[in-house]
C-alpha positions in Angstrom: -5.1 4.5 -7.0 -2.3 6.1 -9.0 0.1 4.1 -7.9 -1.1 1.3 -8.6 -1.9 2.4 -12.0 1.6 3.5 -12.3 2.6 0.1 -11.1 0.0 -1.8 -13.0 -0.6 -3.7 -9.4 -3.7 -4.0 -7.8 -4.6 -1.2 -5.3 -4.9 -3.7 -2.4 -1.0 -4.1 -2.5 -0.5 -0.3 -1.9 0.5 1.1 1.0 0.4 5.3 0.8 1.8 7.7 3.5 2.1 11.4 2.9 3.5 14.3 4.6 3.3 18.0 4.8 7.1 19.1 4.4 6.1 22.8 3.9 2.7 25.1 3.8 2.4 28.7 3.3 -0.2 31.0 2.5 -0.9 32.7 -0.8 -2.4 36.4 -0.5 -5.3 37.4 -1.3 -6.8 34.4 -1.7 -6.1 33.1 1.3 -5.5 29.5 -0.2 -2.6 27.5 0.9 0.4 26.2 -1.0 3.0 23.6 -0.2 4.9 20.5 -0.4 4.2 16.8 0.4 6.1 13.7 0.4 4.4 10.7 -0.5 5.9 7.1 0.4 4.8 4.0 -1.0 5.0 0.5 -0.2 4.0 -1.9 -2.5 3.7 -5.2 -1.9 3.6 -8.5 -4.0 2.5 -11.5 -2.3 4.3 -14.7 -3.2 2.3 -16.7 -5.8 0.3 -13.5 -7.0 -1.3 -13.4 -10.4 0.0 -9.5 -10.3 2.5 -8.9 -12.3 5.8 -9.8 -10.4 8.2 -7.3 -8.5 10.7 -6.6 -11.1 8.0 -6.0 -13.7 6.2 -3.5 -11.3 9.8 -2.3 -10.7 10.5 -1.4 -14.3 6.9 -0.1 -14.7 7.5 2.3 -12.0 11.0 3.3 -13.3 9.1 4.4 -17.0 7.0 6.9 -15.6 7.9 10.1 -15.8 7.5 12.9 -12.8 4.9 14.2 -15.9 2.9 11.3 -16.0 2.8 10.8 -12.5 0.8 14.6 -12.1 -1.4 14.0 -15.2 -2.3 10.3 -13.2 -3.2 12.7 -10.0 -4.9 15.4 -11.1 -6.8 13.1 -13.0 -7.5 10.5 -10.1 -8.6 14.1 -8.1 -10.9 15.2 -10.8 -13.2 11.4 -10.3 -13.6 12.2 -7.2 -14.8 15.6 -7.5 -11.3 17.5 -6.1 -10.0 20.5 -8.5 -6.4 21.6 -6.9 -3.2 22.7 -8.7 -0.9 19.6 -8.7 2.6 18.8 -9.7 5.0 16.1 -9.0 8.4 17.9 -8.8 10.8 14.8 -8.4 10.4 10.7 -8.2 13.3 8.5 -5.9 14.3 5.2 -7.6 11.8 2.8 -6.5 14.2 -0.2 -4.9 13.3 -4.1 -4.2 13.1 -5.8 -0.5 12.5 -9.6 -0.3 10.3 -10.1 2.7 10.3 -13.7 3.9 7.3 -14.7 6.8 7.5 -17.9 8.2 4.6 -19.2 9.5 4.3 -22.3 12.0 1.6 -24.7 11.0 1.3 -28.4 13.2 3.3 -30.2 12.2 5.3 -28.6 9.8 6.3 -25.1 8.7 5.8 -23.6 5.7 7.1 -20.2 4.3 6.2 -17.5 1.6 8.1 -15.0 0.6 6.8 -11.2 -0.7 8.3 -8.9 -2.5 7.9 -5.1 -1.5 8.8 -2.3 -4.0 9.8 0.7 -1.4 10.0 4.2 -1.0 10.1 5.7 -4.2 9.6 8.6 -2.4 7.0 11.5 -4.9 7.5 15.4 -4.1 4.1 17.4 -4.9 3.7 20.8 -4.8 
């Protein structure tokens, strides 16, 4: 869901992977601190009435590593989840043209989608 708030696209067209880079434990509490990376795919299908891939583009480029915790630790608190959060660096989102083409009788047609990629998130 912050993502696609962040990319003002609807969350059907994001794709969200995350993974555990580092995890250590805190004494006494016993609770556990660490870093993930989080991947993103976000992808516009040709024709959408989202907005289009260079507008999600510069929407992702505005927001700030800032933003980005205050959108997850707000996302967390809807849904009931009270951790420490805090995005520590954003990778320049970039732009792939994905073209499908899909065989119909008699004729072919094709669509093209745009995927805004790997703007890869660090949280710690």
């Amino acid at each position: 869901q912050t993502l696609a708030r962040a990319s003002k696209q609807d969350a059907s067209n994001v794709e969200v992977s995350c993974e555990a880079l580092s995890r250590r434990r805190l004494q006494p509490a016993r609770r556990l601190a660490g870093s993930v990376e989080v991947k993103y795919d976000i992808t516009i299908p040709d024709g959408a009435s989202t907005p289009s891939a260079d507008d999600t583009l510069a929407s992702l480029k505005e927001v700030t590593a800032e933003e980005l915790t205050t959108m997850v630790k707000e996302e967390l608190a809807s849904v009931g989840v009270t951790i420490s959060v805090q995005v520590t660096e954003t990778a320049a989102p970039t732009k792939q043209t994905i073209t499908e083409r899909i065989t119909t009788t008699p004729s072919e047609m094709e669509s093209a989608a745009f995927r805004v990629r790997v703007a890869s998130l660090g949280l710690v």
